[in-house]
SEBA-516981 format. One record per atom (N, C-alpha, C): y, x, z; residue number from 1; atom name. Coordinates in steps of 0.02 Angstrom, whole numbers, plus 32768, in hexadecimal, padded with zeros to 4 digits. Example, Ala and Ser with C-alpha at 12.3 -4.5 7.8 and 13.67 -1.06 7.14 Angstrom:
<nodes>
<node Y="7EE4" X="8294" Z="8186" num="1" atome="N"/>
<node Y="7F1F" X="8267" Z="8186" num="1" atome="CA"/>
<node Y="7F5B" X="8294" Z="8186" num="1" atome="C"/>
<node Y="7F90" X="8282" Z="8162" num="2" atome="N"/>
<node Y="7FCB" X="82AC" Z="8165" num="2" atome="CA"/>
<node Y="8002" X="8285" Z="818A" num="2" atome="C"/>
</nodes>
This chain:
<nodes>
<node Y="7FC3" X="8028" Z="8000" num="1" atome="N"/>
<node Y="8000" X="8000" Z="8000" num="1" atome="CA"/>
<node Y="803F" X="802A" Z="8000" num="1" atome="C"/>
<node Y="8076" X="800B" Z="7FE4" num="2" atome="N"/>
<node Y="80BB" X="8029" Z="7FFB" num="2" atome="CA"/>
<node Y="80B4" X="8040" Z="8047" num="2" atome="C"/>
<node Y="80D7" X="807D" Z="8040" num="3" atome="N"/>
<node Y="80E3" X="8096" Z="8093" num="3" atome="CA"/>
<node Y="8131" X="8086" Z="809B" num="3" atome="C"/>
<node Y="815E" X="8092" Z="80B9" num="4" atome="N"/>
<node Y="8180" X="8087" Z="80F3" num="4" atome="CA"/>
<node Y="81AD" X="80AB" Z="80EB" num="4" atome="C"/>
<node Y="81F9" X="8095" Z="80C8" num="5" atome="N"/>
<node Y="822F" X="80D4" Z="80CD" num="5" atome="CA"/>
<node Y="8203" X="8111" Z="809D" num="5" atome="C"/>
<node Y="81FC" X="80F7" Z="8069" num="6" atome="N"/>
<node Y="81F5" X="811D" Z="8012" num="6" atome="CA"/>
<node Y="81BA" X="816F" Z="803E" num="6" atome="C"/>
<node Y="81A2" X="8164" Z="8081" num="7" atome="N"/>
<node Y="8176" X="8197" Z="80A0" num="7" atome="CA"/>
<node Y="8136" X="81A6" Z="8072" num="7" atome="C"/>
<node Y="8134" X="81DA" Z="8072" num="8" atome="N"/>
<node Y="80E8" X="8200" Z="804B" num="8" atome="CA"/>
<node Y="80B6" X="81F0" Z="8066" num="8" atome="C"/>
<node Y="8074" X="8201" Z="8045" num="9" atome="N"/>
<node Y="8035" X="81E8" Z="806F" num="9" atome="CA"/>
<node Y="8038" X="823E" Z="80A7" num="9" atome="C"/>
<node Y="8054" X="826F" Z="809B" num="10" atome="N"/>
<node Y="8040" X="8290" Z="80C7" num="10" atome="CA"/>
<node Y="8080" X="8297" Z="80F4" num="10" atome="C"/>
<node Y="80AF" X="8278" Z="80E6" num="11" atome="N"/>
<node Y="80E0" X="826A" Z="811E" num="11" atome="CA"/>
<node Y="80C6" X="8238" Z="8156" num="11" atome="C"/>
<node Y="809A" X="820C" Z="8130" num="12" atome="N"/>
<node Y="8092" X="81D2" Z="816F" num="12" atome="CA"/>
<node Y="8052" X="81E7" Z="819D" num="12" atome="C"/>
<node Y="802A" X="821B" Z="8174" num="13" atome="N"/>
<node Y="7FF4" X="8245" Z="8194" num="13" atome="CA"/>
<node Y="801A" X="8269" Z="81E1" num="13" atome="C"/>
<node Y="805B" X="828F" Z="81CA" num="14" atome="N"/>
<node Y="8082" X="82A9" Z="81F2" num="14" atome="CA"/>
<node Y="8093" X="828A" Z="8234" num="14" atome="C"/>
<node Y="80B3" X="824E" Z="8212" num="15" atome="N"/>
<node Y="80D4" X="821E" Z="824A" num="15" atome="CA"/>
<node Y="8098" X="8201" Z="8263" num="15" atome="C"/>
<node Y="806C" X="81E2" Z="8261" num="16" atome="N"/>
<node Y="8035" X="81D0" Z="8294" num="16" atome="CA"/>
<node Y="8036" X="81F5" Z="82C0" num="16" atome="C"/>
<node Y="7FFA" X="8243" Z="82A2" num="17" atome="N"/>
<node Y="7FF7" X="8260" Z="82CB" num="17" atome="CA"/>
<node Y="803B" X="827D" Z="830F" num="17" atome="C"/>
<node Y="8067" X="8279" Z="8305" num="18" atome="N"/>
<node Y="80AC" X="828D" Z="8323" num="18" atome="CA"/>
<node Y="80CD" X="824D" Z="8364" num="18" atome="C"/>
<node Y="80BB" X="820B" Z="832D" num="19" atome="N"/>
<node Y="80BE" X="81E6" Z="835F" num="19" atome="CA"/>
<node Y="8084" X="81CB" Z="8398" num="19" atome="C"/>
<node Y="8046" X="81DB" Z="8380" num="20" atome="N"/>
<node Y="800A" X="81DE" Z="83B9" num="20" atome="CA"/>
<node Y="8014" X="8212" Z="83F7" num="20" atome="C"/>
<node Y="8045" X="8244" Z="83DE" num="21" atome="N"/>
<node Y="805D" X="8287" Z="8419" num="21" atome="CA"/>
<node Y="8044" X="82C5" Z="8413" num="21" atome="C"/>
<node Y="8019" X="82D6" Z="83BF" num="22" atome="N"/>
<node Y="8028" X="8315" Z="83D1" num="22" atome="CA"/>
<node Y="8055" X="834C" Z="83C1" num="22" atome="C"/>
<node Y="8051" X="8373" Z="83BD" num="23" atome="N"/>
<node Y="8071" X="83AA" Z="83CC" num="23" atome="CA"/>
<node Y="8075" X="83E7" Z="8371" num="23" atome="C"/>
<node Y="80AE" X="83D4" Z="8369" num="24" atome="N"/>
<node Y="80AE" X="83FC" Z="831C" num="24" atome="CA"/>
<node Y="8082" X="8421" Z="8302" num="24" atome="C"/>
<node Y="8054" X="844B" Z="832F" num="25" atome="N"/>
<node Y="801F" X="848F" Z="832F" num="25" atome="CA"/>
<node Y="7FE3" X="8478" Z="8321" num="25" atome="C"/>
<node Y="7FEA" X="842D" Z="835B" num="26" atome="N"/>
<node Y="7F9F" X="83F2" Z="835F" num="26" atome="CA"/>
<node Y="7F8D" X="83CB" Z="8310" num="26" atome="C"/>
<node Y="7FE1" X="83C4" Z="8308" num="27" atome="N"/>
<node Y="7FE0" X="83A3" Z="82BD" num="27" atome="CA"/>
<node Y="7FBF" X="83CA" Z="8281" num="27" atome="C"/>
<node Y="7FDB" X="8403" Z="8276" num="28" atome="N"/>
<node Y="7FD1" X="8429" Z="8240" num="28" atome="CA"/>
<node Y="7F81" X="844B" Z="824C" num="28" atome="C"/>
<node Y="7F5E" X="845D" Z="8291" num="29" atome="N"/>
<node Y="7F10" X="8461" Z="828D" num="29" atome="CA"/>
<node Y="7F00" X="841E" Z="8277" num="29" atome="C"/>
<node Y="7F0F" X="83DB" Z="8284" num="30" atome="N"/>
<node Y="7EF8" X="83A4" Z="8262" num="30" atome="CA"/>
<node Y="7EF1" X="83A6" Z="8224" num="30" atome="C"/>
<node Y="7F2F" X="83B0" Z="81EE" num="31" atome="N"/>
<node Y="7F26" X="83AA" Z="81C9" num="31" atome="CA"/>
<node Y="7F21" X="83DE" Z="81A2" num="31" atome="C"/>
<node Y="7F12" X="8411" Z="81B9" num="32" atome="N"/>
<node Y="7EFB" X="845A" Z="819E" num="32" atome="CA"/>
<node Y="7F3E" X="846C" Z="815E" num="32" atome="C"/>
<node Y="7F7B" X="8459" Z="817E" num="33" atome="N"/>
<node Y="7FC6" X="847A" Z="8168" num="33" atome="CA"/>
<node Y="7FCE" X="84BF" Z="8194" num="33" atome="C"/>
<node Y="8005" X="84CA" Z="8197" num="34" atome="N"/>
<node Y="803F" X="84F7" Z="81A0" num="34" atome="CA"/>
<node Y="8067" X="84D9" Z="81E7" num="34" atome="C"/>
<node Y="806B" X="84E6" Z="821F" num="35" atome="N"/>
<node Y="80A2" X="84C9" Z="8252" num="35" atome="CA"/>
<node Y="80F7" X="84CD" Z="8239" num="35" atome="C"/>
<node Y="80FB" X="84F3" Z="8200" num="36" atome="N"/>
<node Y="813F" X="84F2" Z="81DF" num="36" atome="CA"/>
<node Y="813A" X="84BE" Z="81A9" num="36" atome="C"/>
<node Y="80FE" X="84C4" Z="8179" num="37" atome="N"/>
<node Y="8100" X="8475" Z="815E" num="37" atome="CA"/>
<node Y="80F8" X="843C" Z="817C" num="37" atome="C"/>
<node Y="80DE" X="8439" Z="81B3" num="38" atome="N"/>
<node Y="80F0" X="83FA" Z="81E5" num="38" atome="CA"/>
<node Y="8139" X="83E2" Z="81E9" num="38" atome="C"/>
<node Y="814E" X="8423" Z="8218" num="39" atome="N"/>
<node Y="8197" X="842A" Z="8213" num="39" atome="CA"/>
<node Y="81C8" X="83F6" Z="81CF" num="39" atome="C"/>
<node Y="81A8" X="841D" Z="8192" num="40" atome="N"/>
<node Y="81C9" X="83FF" Z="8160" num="40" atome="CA"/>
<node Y="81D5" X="83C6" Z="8144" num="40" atome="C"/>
<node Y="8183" X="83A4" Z="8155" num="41" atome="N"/>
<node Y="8173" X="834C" Z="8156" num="41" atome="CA"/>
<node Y="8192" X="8340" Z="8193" num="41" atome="C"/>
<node Y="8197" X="8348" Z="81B4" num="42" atome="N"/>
<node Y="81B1" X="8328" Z="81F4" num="42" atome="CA"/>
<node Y="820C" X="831E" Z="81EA" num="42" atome="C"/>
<node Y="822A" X="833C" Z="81D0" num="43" atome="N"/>
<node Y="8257" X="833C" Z="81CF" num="43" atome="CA"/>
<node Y="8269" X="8322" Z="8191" num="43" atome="C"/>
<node Y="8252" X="8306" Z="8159" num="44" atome="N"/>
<node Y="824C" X="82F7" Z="813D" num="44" atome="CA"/>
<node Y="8235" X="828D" Z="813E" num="44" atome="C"/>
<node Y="821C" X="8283" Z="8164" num="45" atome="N"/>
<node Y="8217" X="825D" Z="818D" num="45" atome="CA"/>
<node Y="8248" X="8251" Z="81C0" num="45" atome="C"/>
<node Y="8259" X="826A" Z="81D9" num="46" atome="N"/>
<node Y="8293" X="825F" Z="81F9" num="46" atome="CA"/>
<node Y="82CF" X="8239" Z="81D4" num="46" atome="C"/>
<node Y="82D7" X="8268" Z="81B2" num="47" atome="N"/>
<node Y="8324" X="8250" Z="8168" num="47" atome="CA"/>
<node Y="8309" X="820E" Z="8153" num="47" atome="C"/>
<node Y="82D5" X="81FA" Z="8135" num="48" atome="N"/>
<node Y="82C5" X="81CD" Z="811F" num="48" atome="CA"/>
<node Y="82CC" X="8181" Z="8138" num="48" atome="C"/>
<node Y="82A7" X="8181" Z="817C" num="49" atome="N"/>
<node Y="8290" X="815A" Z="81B9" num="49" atome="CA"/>
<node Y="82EA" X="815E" Z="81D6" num="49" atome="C"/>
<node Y="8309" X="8182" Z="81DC" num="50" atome="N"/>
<node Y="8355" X="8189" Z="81F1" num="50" atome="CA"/>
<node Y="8349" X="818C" Z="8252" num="50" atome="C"/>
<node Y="8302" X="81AA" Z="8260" num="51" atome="N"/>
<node Y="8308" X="81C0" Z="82AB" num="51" atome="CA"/>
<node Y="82FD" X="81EF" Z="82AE" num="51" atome="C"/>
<node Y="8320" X="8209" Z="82E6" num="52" atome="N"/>
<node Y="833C" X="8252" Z="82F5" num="52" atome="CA"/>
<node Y="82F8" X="828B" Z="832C" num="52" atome="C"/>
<node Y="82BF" X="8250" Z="8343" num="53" atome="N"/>
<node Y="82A3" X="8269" Z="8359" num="53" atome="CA"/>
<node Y="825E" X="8266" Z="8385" num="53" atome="C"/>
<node Y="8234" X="8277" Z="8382" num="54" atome="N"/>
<node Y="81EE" X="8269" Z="838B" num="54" atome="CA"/>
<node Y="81E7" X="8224" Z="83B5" num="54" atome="C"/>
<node Y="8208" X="821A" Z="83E6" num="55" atome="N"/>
<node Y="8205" X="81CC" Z="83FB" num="55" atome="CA"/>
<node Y="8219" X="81A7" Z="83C8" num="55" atome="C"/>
<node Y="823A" X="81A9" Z="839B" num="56" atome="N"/>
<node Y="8250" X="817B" Z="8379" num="56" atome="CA"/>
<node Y="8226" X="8182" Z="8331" num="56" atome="C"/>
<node Y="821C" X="819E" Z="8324" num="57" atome="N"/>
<node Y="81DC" X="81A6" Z="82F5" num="57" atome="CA"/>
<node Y="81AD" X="818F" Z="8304" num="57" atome="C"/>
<node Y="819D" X="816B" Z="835A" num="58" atome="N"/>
<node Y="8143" X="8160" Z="8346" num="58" atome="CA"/>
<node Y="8163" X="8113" Z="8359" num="58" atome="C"/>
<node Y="81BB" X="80F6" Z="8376" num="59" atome="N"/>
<node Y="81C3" X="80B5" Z="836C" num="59" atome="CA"/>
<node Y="81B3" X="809D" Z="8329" num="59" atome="C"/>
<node Y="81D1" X="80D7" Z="8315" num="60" atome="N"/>
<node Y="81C3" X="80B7" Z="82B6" num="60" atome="CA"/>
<node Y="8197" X="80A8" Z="82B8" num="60" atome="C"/>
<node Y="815E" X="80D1" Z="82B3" num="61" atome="N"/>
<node Y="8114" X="80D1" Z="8298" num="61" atome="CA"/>
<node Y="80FE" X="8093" Z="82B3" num="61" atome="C"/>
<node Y="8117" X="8077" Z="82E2" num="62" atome="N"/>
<node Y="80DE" X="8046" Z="8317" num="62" atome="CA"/>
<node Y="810F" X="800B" Z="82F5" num="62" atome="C"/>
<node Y="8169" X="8008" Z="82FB" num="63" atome="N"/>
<node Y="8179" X="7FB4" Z="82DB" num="63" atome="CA"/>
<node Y="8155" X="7FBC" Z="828D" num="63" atome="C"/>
<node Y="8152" X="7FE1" Z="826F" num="64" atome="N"/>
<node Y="8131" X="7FD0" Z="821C" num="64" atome="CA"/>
<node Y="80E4" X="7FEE" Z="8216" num="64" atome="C"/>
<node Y="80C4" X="7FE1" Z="824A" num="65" atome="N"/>
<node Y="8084" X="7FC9" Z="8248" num="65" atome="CA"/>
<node Y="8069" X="8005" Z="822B" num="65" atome="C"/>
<node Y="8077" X="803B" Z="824A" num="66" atome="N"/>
<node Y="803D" X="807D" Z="823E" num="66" atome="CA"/>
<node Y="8013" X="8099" Z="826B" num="66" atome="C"/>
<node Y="802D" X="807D" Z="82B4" num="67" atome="N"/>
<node Y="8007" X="8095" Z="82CD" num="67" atome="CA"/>
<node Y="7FFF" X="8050" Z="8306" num="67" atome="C"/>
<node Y="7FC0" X="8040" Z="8325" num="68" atome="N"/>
<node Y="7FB7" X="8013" Z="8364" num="68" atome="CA"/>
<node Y="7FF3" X="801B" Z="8392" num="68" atome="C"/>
</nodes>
């Protein structure tokens, strides 16, 4: 389906994981990236979504139904 604020499939990979709580380092062994390409989706996500910051990134995720 359409994602959410024009987000990538591996931006919203990002923001899950980010808004479940972990930890940029936790993210990127997840998804077998870079903790600087985390960095890069994440912030990237940020601009998009127009929040400034990991609480408010996983509000997102949870009012538009990405995460429980």
């Amino acid at each position: 389906g359409e994602l959410p604020a024009g987000l990538s499939e591996r931006e919203r990979e990002v923001l899950v994981l980010v808004a479940r709580g972990l930890t940029n380092k936790q993210v990127a062994e997840r998804l077998v990236i870079s903790s600087r390409t985390v960095q890069n989706h994440l912030a990237s996500v940020f601009a998009k979504t127009g929040v400034s910051n990991r609480a408010g990134a996983a509000l997102f995720a949870v009012q538009h139904g990405l995460i429980e």
